[in-house]
N, C-alpha and C positions, 0 to 999 in steps of 0.2 A: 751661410746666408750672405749674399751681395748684397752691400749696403751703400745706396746711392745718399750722399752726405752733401745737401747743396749751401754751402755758405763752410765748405770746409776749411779756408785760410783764415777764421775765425779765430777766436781765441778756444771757445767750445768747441767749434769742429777740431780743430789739433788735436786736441785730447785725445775727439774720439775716433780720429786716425789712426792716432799710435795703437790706442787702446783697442781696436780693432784688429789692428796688424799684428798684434800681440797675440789674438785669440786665436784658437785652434778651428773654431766655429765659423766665423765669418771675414768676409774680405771689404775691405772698404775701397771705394769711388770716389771719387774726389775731385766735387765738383766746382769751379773758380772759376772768377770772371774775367783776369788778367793774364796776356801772355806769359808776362815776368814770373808766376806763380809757378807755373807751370815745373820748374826744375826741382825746385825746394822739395815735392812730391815726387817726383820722378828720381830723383838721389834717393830717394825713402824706400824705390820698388812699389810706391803706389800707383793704381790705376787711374788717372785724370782725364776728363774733360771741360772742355773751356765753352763755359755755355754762359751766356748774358741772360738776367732773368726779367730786361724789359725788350728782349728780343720773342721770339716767337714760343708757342706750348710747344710747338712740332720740335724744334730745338730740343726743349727739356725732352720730351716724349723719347726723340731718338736714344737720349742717353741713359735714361729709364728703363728702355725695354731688355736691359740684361740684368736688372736689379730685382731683389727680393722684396725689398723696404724703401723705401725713402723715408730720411730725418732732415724736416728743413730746419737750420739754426743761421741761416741769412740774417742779415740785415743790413739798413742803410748805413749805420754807425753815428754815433755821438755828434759829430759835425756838420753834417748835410741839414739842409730845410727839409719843409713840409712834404716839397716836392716830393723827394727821393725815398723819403720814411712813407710817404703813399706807393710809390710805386714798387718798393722794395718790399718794405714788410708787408702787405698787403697784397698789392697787383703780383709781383713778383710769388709770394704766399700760393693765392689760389690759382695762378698759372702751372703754377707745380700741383697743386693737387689737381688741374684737369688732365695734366702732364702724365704725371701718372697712374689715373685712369685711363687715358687714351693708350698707354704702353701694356695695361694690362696689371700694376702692381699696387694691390690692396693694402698694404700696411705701411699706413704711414704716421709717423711721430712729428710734430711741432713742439719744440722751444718756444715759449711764450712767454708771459710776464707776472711773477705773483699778485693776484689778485683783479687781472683784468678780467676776469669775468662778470663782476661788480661794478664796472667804467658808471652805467647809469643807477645806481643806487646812489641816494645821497651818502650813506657813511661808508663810498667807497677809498681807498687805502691814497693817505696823505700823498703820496709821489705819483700819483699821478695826474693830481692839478699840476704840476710842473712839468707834465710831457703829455700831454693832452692828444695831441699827434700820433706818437708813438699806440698812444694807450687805444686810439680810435681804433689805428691800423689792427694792433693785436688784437683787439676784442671782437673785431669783424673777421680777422681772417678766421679766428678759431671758432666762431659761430659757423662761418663757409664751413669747414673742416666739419664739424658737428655731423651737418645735411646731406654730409658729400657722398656716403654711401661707403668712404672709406674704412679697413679695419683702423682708428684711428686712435693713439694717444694724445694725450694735449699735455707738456710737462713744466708749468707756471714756476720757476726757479724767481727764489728772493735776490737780493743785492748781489749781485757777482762779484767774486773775488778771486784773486792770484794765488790764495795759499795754496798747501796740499790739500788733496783730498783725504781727509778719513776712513770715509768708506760707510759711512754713518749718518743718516738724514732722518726728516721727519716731515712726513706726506699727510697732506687731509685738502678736504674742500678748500677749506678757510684755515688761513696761518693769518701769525701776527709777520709784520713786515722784517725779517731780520736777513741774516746774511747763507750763504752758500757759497762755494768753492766752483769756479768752473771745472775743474779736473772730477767733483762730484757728481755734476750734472751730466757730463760724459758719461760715465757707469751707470747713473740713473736712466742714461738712454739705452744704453747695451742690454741692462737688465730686464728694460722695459720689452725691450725684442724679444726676450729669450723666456718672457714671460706673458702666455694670451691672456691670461687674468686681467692684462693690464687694458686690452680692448676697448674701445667706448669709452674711457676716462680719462676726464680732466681733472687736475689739482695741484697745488702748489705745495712746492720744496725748499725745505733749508735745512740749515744742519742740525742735526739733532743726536739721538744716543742709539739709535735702532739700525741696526747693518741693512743697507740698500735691498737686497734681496726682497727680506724681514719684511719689513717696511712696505713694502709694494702690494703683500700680502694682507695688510688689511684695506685697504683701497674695497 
């Protein structure tokens, strides 16, 4: 499977470069927004393109139409305003999902935020009064995604962290807010590929005792 990976210079996406490049099954795409990027991938034997995601769908589209999948795990990043957290995670979001529709390719996966699908319930998850922004963007794009007609995952990961990965999570609607491994989330997205059970569903993840695979199966 070609796997078109947009926000690949990520800390998530890296992961799931290697981790791709690693597999006997699929090839990963590696998609960035910076010249400078460009080498780091290409010393790897990876396949890049350099698309801007508040430049045009046609852009994304072209780079799409050789791709099986698309996983967006983009974003604007920790520093940036309003602005950029709307156009990125958000505008940039559902540009790529008309992206690729318009290219032709039905399955796509979004990184998203544990528990933003609760943004408007009152007893929604504490950390998201302090990113209000973020939480807006997230919970609108993955509503888009919902409608979009795509074969779609939605994979709400808790608090990101640097450790290793386990290899070991624990999936439901509703989790309490705790932590994850990005090197986990990576697998959780591979798995998610190699798995159509995973279709039509949204849920959050963190670490848990149940092997990824495991795990996805009772979704």
């Amino acid at each position: 499977m070609n796997v078109l990976i947009i926000g690949a210079n990520g800390q998530i996406g890296q992961h799931l470069v290697r981790k791709l490049q690693e597999s006997s099954q699929h090839n990963p795409i590696a998609v960035i927004r910076k010249e400078e990027q460009l080498a780091k991938f290409e010393e790897q034997g990876v396949k890049t393109a350099l698309v801007d995601l508040e430049g045009s769908i046609d852009d994304i589209a072209n780079v799409a139409k050789n791709a099986d999948a698309v996983v967006f795990t983009a974003g604007s990043g920790g520093h940036t305003g309003a602005d950029k957290t709307m156009l990125i995670d958000l505008d940039g979001a559902i540009k790529s999902m008309k992206a690729a529709k318009q290219a032709g390719v039905k399955r796509f996966i979004m990184v998203s935020g544990i528990g933003v699908h609760r943004w408007h319930d009152n007893n929604h998850l504490e950390w998201m009064d302090s990113s209000p922004y973020y939480s807006a963007a997230k919970y609108y794009a993955d509503v888009w995604l919902e409608r979009s007609g795509l074969d779609y995952t939605i994979i709400r990961p808790g608090s990101l962290t640097n450790d290793p990965g386990t290899g070991k999570v624990k999936v439901a609607d509703d989790l309490e807010h705790e932590q994850i491994s990005r090197e986990d989330v990576a697998a959780g997205i591979i798995a998610s590929l190699e798995d159509d059970q995973t279709i039509g569903k949204a849920f959050d993840m963190i670490n848990g005792e149940t092997p990824i695979v495991e795990a996805l199966k009772t979704l």
